[in-house]
VOLUM-71532 format. One record per atom (N, C-alpha, C): residue in one letter; x, y, z. Coordinates in steps of 0.1 Angstrom, whole numbers, padded with zeros to 4 digits, always signed. Each point is the difference from the previous one (the first is absolute). Layout:
REM VOLUM-71532
aXYZ;...
This chain:
REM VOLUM-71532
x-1263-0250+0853;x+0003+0014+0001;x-0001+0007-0013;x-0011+0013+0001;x+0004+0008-0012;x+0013+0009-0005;x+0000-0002-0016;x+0010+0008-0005;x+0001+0015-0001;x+0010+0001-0009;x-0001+0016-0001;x-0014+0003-0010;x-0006-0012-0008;x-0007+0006-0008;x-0013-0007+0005;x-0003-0003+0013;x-0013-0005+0010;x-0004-0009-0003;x+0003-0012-0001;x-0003-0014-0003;x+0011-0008+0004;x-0007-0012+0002;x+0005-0009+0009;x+0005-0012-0010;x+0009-0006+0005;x+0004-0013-0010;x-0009-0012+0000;x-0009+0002+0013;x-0012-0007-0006;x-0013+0001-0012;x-0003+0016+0008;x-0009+0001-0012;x+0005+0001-0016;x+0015+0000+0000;x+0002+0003-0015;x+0000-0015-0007;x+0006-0010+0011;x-0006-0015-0004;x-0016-0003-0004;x-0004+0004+0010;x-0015-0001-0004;x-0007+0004-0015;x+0005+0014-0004;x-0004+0007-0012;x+0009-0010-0012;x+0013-0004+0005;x+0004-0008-0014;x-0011-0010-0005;x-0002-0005+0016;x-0011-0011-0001;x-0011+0002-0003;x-0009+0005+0000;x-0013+0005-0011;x+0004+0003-0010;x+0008+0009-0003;x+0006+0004-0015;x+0003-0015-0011;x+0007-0012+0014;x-0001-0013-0013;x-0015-0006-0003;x-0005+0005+0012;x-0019-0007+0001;x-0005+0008-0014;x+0002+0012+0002;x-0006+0007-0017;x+0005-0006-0006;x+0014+0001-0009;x+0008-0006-0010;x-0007-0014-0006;x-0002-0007+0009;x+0002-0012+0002;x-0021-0003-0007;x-0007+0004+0009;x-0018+0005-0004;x+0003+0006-0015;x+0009+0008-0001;x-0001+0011-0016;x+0003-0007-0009;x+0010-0013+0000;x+0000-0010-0011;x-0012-0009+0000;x-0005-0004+0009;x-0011-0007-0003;x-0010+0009-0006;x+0000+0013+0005;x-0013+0007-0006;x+0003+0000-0016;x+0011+0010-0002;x+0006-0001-0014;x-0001-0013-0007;x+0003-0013+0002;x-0004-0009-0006;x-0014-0001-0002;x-0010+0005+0005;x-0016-0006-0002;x-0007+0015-0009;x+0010+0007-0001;x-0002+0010-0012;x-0001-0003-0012;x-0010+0004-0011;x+0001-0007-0012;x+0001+0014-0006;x-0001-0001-0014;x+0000+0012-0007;x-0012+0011+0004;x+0009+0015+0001;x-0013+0006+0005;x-0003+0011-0016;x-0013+0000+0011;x-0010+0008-0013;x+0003+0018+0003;x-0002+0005-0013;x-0001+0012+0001;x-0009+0006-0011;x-0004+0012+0000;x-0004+0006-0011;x-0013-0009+0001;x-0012-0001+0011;x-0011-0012+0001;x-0011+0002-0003;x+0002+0013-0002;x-0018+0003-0008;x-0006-0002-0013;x-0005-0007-0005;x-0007-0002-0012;x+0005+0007-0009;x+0000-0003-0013;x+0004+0014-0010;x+0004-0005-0018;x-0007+0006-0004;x+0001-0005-0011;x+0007+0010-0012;x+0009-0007-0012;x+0008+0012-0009;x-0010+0004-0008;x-0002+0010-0004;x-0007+0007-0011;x+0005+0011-0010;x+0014+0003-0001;x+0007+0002-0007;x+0017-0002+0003;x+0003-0003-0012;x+0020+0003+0001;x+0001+0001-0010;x+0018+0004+0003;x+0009+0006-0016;x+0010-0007+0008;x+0009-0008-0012;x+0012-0002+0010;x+0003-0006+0016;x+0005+0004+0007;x+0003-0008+0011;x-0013+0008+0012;x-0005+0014-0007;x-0005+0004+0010;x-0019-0003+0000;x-0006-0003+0012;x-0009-0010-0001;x-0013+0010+0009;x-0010+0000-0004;x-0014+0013+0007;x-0009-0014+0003;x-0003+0002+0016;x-0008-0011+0007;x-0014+0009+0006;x-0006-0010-0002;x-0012+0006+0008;x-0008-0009+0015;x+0002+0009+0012;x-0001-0005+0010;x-0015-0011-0002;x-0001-0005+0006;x-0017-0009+0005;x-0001-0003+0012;x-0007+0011+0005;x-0008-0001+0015;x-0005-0008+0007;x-0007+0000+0011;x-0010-0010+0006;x-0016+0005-0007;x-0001+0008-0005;x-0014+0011-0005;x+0005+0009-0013;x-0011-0002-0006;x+0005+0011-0012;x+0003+0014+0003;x+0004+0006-0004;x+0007+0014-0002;x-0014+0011+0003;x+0003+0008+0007;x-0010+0010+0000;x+0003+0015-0006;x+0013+0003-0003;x+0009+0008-0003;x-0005+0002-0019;x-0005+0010+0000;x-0004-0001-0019;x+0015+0004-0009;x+0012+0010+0010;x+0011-0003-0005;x+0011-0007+0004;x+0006-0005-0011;x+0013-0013+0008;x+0014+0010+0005;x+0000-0007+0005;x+0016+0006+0010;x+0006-0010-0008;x+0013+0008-0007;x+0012-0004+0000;x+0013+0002+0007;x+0006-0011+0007;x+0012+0001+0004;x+0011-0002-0008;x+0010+0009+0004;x+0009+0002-0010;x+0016-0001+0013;x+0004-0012-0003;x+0012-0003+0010;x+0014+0007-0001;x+0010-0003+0004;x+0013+0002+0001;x+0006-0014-0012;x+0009+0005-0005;x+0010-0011-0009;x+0005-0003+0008;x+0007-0001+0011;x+0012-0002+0004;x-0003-0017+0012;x-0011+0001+0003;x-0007-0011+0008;x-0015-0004-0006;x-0003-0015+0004;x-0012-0007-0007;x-0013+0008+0008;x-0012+0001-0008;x-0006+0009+0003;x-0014-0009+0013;x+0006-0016+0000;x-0009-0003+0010;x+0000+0004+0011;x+0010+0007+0007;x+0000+0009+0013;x-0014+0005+0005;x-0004+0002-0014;x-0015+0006+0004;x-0010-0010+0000;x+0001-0009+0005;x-0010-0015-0001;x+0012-0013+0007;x+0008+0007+0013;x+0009-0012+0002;x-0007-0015+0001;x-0006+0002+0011;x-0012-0011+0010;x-0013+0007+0002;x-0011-0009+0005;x-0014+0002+0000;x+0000+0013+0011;x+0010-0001+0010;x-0005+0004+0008;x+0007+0018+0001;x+0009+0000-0009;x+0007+0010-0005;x+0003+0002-0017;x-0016+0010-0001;x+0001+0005-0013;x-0003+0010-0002;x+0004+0013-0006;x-0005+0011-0007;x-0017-0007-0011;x+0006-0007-0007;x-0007-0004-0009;x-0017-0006+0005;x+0004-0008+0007;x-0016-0005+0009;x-0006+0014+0009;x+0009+0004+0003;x-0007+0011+0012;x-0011+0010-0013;x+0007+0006-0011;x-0005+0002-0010;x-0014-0003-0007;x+0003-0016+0001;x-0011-0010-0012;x-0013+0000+0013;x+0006-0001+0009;x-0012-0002+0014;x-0009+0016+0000;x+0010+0007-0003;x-0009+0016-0003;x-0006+0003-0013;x-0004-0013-0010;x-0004+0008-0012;x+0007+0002-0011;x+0014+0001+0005;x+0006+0004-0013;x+0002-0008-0006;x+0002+0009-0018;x+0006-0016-0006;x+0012+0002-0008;x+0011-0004+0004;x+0012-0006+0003;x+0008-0006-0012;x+0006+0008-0007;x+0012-0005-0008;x+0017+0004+0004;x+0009-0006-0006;x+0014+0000+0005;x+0009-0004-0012;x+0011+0009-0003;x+0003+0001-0009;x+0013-0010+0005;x+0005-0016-0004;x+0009-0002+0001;x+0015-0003-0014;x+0008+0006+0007;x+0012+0004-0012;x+0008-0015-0003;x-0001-0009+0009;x+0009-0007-0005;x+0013+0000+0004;x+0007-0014-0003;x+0015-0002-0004;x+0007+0006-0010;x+0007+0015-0002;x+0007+0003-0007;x+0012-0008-0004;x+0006-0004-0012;x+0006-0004-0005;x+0016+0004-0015;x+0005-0004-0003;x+0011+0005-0008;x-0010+0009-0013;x-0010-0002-0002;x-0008+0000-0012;x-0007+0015+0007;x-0001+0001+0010;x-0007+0013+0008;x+0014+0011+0002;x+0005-0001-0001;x+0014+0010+0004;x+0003+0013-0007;x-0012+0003-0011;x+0000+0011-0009;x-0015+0004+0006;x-0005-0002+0010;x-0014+0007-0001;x-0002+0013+0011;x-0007+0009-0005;x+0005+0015+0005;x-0009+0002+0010;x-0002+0010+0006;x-0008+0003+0009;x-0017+0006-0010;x+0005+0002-0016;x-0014+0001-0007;x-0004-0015+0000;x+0006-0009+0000;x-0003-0012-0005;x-0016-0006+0011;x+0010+0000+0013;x-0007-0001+0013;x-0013+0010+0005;x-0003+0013-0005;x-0004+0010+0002;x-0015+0002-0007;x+0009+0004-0012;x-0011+0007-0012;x-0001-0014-0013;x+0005-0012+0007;x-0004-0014-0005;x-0008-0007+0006;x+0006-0010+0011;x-0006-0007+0006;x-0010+0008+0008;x+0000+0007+0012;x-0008+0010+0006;x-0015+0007-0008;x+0006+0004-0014;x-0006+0004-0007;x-0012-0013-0004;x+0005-0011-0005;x-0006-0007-0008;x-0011-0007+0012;x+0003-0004+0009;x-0011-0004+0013;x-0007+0008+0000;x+0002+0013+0003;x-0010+0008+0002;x-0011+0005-0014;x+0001-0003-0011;x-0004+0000-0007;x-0009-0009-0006;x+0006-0018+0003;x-0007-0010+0005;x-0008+0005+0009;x-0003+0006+0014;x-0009-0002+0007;x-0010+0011-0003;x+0005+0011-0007;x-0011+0009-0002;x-0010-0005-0014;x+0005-0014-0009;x-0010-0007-0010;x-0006-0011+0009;x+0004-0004+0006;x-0008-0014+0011;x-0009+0009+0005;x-0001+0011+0009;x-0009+0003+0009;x-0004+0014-0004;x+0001+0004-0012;x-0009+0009-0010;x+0002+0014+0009;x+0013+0006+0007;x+0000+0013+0004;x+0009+0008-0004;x+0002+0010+0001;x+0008+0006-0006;x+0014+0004+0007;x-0001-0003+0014;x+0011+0000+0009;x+0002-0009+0011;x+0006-0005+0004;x+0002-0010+0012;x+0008+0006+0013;x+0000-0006+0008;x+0004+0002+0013;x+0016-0010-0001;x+0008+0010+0009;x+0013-0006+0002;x+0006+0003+0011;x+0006-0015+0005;x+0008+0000+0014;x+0016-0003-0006;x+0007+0013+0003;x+0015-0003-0002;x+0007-0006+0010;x+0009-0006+0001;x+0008-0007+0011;x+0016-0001+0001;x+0003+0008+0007;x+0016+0007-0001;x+0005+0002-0015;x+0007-0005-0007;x+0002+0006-0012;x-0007-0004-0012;x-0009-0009+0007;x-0009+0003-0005;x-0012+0009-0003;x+0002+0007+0013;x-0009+0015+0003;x+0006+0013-0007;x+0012-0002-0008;x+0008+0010+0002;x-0001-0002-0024;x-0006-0014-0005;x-0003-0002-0008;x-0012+0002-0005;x-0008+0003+0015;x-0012+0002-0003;x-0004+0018-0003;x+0011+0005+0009;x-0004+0011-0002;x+0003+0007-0013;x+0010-0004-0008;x+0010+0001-0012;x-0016-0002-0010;x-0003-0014+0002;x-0010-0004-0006;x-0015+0010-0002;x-0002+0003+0013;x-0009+0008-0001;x+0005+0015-0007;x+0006+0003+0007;x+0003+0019-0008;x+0003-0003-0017;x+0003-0010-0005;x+0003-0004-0013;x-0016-0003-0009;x-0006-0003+0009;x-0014-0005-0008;x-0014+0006+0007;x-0003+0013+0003;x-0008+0003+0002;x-0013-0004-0002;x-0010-0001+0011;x-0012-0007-0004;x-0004-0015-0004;x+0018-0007+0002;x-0002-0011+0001;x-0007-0007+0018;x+0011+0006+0008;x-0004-0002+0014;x-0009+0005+0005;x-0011-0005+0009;x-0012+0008+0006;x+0006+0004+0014;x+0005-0010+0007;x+0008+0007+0015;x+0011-0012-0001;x+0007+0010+0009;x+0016-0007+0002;x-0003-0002+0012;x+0012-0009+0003;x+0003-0002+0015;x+0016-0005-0001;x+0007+0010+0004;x+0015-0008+0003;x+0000-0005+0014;x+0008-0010-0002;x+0008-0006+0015;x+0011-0006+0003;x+0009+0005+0012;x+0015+0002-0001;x+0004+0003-0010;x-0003+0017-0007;x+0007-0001-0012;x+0014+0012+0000;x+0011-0002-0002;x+0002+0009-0001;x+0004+0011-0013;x+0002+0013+0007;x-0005+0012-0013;x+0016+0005+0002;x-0002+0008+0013;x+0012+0006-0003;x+0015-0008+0006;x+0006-0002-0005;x+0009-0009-0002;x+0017+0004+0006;x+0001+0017+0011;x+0011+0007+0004;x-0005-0001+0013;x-0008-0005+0008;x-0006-0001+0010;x+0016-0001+0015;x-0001+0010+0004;x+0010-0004+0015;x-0004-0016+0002;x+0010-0006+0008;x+0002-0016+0004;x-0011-0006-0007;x+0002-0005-0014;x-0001-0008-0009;x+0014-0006-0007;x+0006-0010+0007;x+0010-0003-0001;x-0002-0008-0014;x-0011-0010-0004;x+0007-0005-0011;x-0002+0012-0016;x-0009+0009+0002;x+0005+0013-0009;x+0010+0005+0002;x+0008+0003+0011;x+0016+0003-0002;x+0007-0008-0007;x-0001-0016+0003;x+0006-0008-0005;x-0004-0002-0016;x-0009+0007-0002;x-0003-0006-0015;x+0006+0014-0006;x-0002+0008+0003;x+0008+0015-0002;x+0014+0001-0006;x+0007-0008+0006;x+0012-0004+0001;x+0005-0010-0012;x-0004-0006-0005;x-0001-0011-0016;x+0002+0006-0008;x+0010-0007-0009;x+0006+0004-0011;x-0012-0009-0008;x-0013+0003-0001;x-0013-0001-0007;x+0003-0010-0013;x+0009+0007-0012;x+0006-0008-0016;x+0004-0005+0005;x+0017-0002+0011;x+0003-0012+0000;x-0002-0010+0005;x-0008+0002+0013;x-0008-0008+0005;x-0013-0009-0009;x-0006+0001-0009;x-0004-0002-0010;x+0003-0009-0009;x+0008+0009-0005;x+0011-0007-0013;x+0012-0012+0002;x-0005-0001+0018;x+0009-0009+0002;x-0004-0014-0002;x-0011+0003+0009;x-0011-0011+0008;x-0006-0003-0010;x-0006+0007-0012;x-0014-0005-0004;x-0013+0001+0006;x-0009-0007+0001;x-0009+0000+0013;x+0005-0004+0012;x-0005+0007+0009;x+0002+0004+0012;x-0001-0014+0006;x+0008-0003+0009;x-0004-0018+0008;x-0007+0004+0013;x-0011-0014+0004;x-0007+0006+0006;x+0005+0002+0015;x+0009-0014+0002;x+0007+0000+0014;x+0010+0009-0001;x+0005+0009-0007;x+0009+0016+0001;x-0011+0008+0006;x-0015+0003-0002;x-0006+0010+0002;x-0005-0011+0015;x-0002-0008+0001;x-0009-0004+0012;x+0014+0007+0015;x+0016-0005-0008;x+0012-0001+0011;x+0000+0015+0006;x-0006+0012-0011;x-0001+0013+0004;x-0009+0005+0007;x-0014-0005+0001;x-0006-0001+0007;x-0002-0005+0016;x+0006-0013-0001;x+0007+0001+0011;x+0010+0003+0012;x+0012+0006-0011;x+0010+0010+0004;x-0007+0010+0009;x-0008+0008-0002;x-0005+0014+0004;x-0004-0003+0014;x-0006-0017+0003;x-0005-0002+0015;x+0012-0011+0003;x+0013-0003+0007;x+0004-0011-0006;x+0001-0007+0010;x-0003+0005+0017;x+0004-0008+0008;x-0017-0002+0000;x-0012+0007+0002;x-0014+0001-0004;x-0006-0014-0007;x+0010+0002-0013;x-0009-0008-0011;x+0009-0016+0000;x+0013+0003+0002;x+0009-0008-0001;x+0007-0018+0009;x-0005+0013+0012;x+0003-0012+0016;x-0012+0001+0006;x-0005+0014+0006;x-0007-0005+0008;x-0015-0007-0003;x-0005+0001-0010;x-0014-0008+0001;x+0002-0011-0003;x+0009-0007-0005;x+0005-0012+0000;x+0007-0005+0018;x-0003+0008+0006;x+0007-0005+0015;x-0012+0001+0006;x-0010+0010-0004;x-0013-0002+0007;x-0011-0013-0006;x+0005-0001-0013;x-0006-0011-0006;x-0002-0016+0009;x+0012+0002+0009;x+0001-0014+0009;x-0013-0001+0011;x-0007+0008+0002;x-0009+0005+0008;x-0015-0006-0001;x+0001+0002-0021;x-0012-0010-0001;x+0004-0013-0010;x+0009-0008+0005;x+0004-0011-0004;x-0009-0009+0002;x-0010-0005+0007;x-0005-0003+0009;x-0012-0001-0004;x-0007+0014-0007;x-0012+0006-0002;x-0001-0006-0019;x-0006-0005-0001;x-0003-0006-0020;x-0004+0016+0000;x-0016+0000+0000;x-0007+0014-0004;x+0009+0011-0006;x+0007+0003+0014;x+0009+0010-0003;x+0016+0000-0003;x+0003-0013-0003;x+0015-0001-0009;x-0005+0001-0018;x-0014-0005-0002;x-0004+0000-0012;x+0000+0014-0006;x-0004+0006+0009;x-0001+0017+0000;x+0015+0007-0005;x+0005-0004+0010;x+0016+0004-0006;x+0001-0006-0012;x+0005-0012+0000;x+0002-0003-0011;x-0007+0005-0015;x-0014+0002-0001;x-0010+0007-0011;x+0013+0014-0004;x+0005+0008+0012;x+0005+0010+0000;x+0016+0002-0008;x+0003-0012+0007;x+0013-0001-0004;x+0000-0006-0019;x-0009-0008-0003;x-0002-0005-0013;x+0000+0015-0009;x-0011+0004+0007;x-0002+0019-0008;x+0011+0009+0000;x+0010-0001+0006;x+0009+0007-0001;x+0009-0006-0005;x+0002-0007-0004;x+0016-0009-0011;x-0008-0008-0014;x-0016+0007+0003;x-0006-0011-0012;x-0001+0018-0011;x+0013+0005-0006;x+0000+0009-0005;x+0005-0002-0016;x-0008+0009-0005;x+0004+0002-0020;x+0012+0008-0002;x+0011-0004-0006;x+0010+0005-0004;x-0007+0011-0008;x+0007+0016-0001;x-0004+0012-0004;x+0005+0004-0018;x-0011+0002-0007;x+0006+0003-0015;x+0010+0014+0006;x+0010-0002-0010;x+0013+0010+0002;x-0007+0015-0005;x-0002+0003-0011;x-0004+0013-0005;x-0009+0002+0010;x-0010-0004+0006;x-0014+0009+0007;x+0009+0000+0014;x+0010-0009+0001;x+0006+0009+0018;x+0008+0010-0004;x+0009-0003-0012;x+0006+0011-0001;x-0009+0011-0002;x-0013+0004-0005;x-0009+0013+0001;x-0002+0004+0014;x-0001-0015+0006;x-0009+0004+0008;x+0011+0009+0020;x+0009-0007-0005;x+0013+0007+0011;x+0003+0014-0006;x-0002+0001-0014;x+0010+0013-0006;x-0010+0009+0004;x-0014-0005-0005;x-0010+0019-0001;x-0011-0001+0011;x+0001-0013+0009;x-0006-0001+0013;x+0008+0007+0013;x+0012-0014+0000;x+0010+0004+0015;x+0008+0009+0000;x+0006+0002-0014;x+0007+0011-0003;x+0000+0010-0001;x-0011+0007-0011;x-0004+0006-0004;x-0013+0008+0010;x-0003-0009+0004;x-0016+0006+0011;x-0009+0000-0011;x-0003-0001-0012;x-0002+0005-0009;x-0020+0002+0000;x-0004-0007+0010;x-0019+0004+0003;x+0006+0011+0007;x+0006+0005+0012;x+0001+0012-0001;x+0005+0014-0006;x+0006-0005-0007;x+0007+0012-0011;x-0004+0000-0014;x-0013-0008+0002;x-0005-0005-0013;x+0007+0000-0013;x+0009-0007+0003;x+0008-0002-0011;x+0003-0015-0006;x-0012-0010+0006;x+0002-0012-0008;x-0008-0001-0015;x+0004-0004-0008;x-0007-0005-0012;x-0005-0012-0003;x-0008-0004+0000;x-0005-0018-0008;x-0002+0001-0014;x+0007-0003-0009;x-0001-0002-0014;x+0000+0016+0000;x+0007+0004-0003;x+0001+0012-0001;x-0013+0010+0001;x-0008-0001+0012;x-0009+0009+0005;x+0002+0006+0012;x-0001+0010+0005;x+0004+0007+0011;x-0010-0005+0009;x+0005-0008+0016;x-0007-0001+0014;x-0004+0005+0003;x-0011+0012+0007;x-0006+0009+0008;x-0010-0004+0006;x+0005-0001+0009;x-0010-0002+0018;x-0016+0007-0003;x+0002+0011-0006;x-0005+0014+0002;x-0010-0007-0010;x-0003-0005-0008;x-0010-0005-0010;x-0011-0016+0007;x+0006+0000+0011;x-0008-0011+0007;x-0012+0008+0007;x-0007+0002-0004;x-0013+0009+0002;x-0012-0010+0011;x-0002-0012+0001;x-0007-0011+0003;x+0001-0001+0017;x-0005-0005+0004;x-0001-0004+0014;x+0010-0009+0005;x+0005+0003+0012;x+0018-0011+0003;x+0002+0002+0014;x+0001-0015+0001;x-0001-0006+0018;x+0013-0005+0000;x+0007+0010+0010;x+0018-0008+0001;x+0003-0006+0008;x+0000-0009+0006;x+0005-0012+0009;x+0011+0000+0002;x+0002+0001+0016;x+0017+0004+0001;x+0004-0009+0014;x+0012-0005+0000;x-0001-0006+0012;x+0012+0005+0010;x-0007+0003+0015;x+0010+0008+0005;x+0017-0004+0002;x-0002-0017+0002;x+0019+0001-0001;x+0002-0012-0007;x-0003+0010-0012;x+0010-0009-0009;x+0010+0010-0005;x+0006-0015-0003;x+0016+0004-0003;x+0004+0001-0012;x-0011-0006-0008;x+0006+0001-0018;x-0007+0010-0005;x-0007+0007+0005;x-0012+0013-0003;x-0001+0008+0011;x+0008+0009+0000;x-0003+0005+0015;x-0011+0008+0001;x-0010+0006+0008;x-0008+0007+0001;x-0001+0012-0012;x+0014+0006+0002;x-0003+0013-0006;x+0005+0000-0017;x+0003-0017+0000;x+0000+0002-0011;x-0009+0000-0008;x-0009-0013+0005;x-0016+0002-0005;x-0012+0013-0001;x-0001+0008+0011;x-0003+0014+0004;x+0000+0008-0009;x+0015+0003-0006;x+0002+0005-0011;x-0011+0004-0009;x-0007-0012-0003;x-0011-0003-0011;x-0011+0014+0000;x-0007+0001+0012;x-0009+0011-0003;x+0000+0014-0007;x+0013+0004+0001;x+0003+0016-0002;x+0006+0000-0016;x+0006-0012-0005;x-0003-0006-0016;x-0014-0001-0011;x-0008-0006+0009;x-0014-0003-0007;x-0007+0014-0006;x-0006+0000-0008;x-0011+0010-0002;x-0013-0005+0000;x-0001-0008+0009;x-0017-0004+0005;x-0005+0009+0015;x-0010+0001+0002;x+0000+0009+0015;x-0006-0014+0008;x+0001-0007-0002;x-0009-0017+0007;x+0010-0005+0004;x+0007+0004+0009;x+0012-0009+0008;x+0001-0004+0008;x+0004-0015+0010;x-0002-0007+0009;x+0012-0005+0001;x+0004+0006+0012;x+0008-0011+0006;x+0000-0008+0011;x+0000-0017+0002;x+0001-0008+0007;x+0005-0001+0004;x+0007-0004+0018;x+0014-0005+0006;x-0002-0013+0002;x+0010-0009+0003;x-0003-0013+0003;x+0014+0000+0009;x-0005-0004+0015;x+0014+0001+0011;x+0006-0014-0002;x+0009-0001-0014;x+0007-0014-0003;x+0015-0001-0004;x+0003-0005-0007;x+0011+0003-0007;x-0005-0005-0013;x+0009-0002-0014;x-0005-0002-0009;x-0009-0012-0008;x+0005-0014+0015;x-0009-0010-0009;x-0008+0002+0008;x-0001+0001+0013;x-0008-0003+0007;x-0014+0008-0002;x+0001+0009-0012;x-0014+0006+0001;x-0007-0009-0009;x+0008-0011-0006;x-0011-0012-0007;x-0005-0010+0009;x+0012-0008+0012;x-0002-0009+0006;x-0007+0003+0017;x+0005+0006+0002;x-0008+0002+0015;x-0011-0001+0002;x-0003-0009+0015;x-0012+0002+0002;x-0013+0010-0002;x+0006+0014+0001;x-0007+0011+0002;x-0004+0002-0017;x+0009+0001-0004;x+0004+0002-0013;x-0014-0003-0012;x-0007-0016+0008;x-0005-0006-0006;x-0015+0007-0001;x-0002+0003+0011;x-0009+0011+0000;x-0001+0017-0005;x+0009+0003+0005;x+0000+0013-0001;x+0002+0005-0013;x+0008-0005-0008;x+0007+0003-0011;x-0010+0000-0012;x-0006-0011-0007;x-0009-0008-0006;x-0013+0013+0002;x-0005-0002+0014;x-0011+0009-0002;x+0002+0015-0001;x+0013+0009+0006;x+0002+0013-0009;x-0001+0000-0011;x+0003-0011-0008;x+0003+0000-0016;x-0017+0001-0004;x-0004-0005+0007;x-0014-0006-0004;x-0011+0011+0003;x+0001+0003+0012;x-0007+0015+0002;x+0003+0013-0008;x+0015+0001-0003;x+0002+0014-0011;x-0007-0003-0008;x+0000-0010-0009;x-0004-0002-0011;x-0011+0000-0004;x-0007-0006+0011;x-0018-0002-0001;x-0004+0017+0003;x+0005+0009+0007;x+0000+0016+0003;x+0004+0005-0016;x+0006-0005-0010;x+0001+0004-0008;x-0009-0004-0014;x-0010-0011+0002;x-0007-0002-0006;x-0017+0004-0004;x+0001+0006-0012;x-0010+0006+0000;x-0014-0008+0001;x-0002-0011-0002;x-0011-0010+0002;x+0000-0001+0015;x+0012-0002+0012;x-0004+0000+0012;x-0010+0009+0004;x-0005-0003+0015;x-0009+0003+0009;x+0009+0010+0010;x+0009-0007-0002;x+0012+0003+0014;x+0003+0021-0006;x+0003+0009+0008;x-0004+0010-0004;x+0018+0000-0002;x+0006+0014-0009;x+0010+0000-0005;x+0008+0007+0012;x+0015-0005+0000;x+0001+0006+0013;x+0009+0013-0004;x+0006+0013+0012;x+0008+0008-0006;x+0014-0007-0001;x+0008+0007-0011;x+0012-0001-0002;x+0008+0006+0012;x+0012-0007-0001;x+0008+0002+0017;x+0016+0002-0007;x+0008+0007+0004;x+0016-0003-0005;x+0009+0002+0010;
């Protein structure tokens, strides 16, 4: 007989009973797991300083792209997200179109990193790759893919060094930083910034992963680990998770001075929109990014909300403005199936539209 909540005391036997059939399949599968791969695409270093390291992708075909795209990541997570597995990569979808493909990775910050500013990271490291790549491949500006704060360094970067960048492209980045339901900008709003700081030293990385998961917590917390039992069963796709889960706790503890800039004259401050941030004591302005800029935005995400990215156009002083949607949330605009396609070749078609050696005719600017 059914209950009040429509099930029967048999069927709920029944479900315990497949539920040990999984359990039971998921340690076996789990055991015939070996170490998994990430970050799989060829790639070789061609410059560093310190802990932070400039790779250069290697394709299935050489490069058809006469300029290199630089990616410019987030500090806060490893930047192989964008190259998890073969079958989900920003980076291959890229190398498969021509382009050629570098990635700026930052490294394990350490006690010895805990004085490095947001010039350091900026109008240093940023600076010095790109300068590297404009003596390797003899041009006088290169192409750049920003990627969440990393996009948000790129743009810093770019309004700071005019004529270094030939076209931008941000993605998930965000600008304006007061954005309605953007809960972890309230929460960062809220920080007593120095003493938070002055407390910690560099930031730990499992503090910043535990906040991140706060914001989704029954989401991030219980449930996909209760849907996880589903593919117990499945190698392919427990390996999958797992790639995922390694990427999200395989994180760099944060130098103290560049979060403390980067909460005070980012989250705090808003400071790209009130243009009131400084790098090394030079004034930010959106308004001096004159260059061509493709903004990748993803409709539900939660750590960039739409309108915070959006923002971006009515800042720029270039009239070449594109904006991309991607119907995802924030990782998913790297890993999804769709993703794999769709994503890769917008990047690849603006850019060939903006090259003056193409065939492809230039297309109009859109905002």
């Amino acid at each position: 007989m059914a209950g009040p909540l429509d099930f029967t005391h048999e069927a709920l036997m029944a479900e315990m009973a497949r539920l040990r059939e999984k359990l039971a399949a998921g340690m076996d599968t789990l055991a015939g797991i070996g170490e998994l791969d990430v970050g799989v695409t060829a790639r070789e270093a061609v410059h560093s300083d310190g802990k932070m390291v400039l790779y250069r992708f290697r394709g299935e075909r050489a490069p058809t792209a006469k300029v290199p795209l630089l990616i410019v990541y987030a500090l806060v997570n490893r930047p192989y997200m964008t190259d998890l597995q073969s079958d989900r990569s920003l980076v291959r979808g890229l190398l498969a179109r021509g382009e050629d493909v570098y990635i700026i990775d930052w490294g394990y910050p350490d006690g010895s990193d805990r004085y490095l500013t947001l010039e350091d990271y900026i109008q240093g490291h940023v600076a010095d790759c790109v300068e590297h790549l404009r003596r390797r491949h003899g041009v006088d500006a290169i192409d750049m893919l920003g990627i969440c704060q990393g996009g948000t360094f790129a743009l810093c970067y770019a309004a700071l060094n005019p004529g270094r960048v030939r076209n931008l492209v941000t993605m998930v980045t965000p600008v304006d930083f007061h954005t309605e339901g953007n809960l972890l900008a309230h929460w960062a709003r809220g920080i007593d910034i120095d003493l938070f700081v002055d407390t910690l030293g560099n930031v730990p990385a499992d503090l910043m992963n535990w906040t991140y998961l706060a914001l989704k917590p029954w989401r991030l917390m219980v449930h996909k680990y209760v849907q996880m039992t589903d593919i117990l069963d499945d190698v392919t796709e427990l390996e999958n998770f797992l790639r995922m889960e390694k990427w999200i706790f395989d994180s760099p503890d944060l130098a103290g001075e560049a979060f403390r800039q980067f909460i005070r004259d980012f989250y705090q401050r808003n400071g790209l929109v009130e243009a009131s941030v400084e790098i090394g004591g030079e004034a930010v302005d959106l308004a001096r990014i004159d260059v061509p800029v493709l903004n990748i935005y993803a409709e539900h995400d939660h750590l960039v909300p739409p309108a915070s990215s959006r923002a971006l156009g009515p800042l720029l002083g270039t009239r070449d403005y594109t904006e991309f949607a991607f119907r995802s949330g924030h990782i998913g605009i790297y890993v999804s199936g769709r993703a794999q396609k769709d994503v890769p070749q917008a990047i690849h078609d603006w850019l060939r539209a903006r090259d003056p050696d193409s065939r492809s005719p230039r297309k109009a600017a859109s905002r």
